[in-house]
C-alpha positions in Angstrom: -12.4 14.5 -137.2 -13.9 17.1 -135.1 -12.0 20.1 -136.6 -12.7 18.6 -140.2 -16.4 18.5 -139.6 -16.4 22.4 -138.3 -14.7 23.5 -141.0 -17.4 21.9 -143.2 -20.0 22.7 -140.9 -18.8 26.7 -141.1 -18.0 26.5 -144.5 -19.4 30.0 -146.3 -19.8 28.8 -150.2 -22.8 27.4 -150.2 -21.7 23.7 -151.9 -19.7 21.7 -149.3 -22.0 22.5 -146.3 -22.6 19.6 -144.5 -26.2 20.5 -144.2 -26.2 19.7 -147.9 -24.3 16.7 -147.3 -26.6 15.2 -145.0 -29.3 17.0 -146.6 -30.7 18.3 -144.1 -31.6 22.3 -142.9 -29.1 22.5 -140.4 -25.8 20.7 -139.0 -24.1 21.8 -135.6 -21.0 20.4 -135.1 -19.6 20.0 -131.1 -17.7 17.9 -129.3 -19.1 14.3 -128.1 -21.0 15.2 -124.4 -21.2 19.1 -125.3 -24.4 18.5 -127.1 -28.0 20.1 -126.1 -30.7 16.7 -125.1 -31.9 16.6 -128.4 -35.4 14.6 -129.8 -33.3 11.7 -131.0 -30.0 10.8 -130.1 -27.1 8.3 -130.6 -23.4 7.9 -130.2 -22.2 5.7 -132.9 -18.6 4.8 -131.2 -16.1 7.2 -128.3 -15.8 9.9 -131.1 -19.0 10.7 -132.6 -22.1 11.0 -131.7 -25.7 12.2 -133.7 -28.2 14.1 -132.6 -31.5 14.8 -134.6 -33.8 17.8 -133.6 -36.5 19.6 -135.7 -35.0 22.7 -137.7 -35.9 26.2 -136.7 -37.5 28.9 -139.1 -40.0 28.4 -142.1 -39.8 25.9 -145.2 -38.2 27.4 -147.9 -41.3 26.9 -151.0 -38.3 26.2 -153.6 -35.4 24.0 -151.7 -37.9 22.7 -148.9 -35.4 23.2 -146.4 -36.3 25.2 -143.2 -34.4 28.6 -142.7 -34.7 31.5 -140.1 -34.5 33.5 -143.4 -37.5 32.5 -145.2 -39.9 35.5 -145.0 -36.9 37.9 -144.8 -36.9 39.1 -148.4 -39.5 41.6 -149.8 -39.8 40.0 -153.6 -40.2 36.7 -152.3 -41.6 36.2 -148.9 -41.6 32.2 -149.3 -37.9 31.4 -150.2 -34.4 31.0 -148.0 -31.1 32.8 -148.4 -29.8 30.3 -150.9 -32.4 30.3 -153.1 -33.2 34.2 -153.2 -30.3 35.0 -155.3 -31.1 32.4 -157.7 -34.9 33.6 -158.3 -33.6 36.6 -158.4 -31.3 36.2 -161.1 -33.9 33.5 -163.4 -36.6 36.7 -162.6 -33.6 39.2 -163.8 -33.1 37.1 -167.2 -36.8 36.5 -168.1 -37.4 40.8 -167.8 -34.4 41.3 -170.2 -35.7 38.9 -172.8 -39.2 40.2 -172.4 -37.5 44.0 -173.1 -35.5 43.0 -175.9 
């Protein structure tokens, strides 16, 4: 169970994250006892165990979910990494039509 959950946990496409799973900002997966005293914890049987602490970084002003990269991007100083590209692209399609 644990190696399944990293593998989630580390996944790099953006869809089966288990932040987005849980939905949620951020999901570390470790091993049951390796875990940081957190602001809420529970162990729900010998092999897993939740913790909840508050999420690091900025709310993102599109997703709402809180990222060390909001306020990383020049053209949009309020959105995260996952939805930059998608502005981005929406911004991109808008500027064509208004050319044409």
């Amino acid at each position: 169970l644990l190696d399944t959950l990293t593998q989630y946990a580390q996944s790099t496409n953006g869809v089966d994250e288990l932040r987005y799973l849980f939905i949620c900002s951020a999901v570390e997966v470790v091993a049951c006892g390796e875990a940081d005293e957190a602001e809420m914890s529970t162990e729900v049987d010998d092999l897993v165990g939740i913790s909840v602490e508050r999420a690091s970084g900025c709310r993102c002003a599109r997703c709402w979910n809180y990222s060390e990269s909001v306020g990383s991007f020049d053209s949009h100083k309020d959105i995260c990494e996952r939805c930059h590209p998608v502005v981005t692209a929406i911004e991109s399609k808008e500027e064509s039509k208004v050319l044409a």
